[in-house]
N, C-alpha and C positions, 0 to 999 in steps of 0.2 A: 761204443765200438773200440776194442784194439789192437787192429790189423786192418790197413787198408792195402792193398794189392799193391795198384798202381804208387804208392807213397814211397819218396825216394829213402825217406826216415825209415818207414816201416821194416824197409828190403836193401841197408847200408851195402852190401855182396853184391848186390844186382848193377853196380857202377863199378864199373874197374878204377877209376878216379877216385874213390871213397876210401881212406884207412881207417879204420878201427885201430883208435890208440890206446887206447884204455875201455876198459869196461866193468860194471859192478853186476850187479842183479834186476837191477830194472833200467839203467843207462848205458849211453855211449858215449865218449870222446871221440869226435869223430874231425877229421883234418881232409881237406877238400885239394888234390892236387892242382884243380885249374885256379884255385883261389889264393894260390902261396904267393903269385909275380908278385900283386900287389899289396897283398897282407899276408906278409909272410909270418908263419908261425900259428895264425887265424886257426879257428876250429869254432865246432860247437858239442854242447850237451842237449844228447835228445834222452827222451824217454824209450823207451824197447816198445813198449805198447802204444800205438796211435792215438794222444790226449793231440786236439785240433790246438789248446792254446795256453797257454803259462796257467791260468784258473784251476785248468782241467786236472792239472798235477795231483798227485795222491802224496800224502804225506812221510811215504816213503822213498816215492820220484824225487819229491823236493832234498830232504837226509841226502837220496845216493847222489841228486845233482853237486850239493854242497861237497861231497866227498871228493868227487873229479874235478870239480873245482881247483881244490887244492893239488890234486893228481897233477892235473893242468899245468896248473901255476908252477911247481917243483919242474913240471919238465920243460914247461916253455924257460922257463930262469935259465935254466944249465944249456939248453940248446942252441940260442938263440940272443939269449942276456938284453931283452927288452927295456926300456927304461919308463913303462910304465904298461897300463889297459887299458881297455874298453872293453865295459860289460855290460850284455842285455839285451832284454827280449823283446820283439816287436809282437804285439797282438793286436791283430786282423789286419785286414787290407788298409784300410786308413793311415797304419803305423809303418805300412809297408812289410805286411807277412804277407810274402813271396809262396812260401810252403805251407800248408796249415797243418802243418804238425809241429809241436812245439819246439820251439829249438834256442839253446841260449847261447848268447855271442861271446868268445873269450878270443880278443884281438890283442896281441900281442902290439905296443906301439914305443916308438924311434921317438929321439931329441931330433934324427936327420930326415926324417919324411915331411914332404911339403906341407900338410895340415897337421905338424906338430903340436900341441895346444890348443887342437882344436875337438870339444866331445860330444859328444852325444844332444846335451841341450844347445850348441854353436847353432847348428843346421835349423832348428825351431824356433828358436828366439829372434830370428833373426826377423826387422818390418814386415817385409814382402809375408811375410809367414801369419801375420795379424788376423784374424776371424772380422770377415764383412757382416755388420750384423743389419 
């Protein structure tokens, strides 16, 4: 399948809230107006065609991702002057994929925000987080 109607990824235009900041051939840099308050600078890279999850990528998805990546990076730097990221993709529900269209996280992150030093592994490593077996 690469097009789902209802898919907020599939139909970026269809949200007045969605910018298209970049674009390649098969991707988007896409920046989410209600999601600047609190990560500001945030975006992600989707695929143009509806892949459900990071797997599904074609090996030219994966290239143009890498591409905007860097696109990203140059423009979050200059805009914004970040003192570091957070990158990455959650696949399936379990991981917390909200949308099931692929999408990768380029979070722009502060020395002055309250979970400074804190990344992606902080939130799962943590006891509480242990598998009851």
């Amino acid at each position: 399948m690469s097009y789902v109607e209802n898919c907020t990824f599939c139909n970026p235009l269809k949200d007045h809230n969605q910018n298209i900041v970049f674009e390649n051939e098969t991707c988007y840099f896409l920046q989410h107006n209600l999601e600047q308050d609190v990560l500001e600078g945030s975006g992600v890279i989707v695929p143009k065609k509806h892949r459900e999850n990071t797997f599904d990528l074609t090996k030219q998805e994966w290239n143009d991702t890498y591409e905007l990546l860097h696109a990203a990076k140059n423009y979050l730097n200059e805009k914004f002057s970040p003192d570091g990221y957070t990158l990455g993709w959650n696949v399936g529900e379990v991981s917390n994929q909200t949308i099931l269209h692929s999408h990768f996280h380029v979070i722009p992150r502060y020395n002055d925000e309250a979970f400074a030093g804190k990344g992606i592994r902080y939130w799962i490593k943590q006891s509480e987080n242990k598998r009851v077996k």
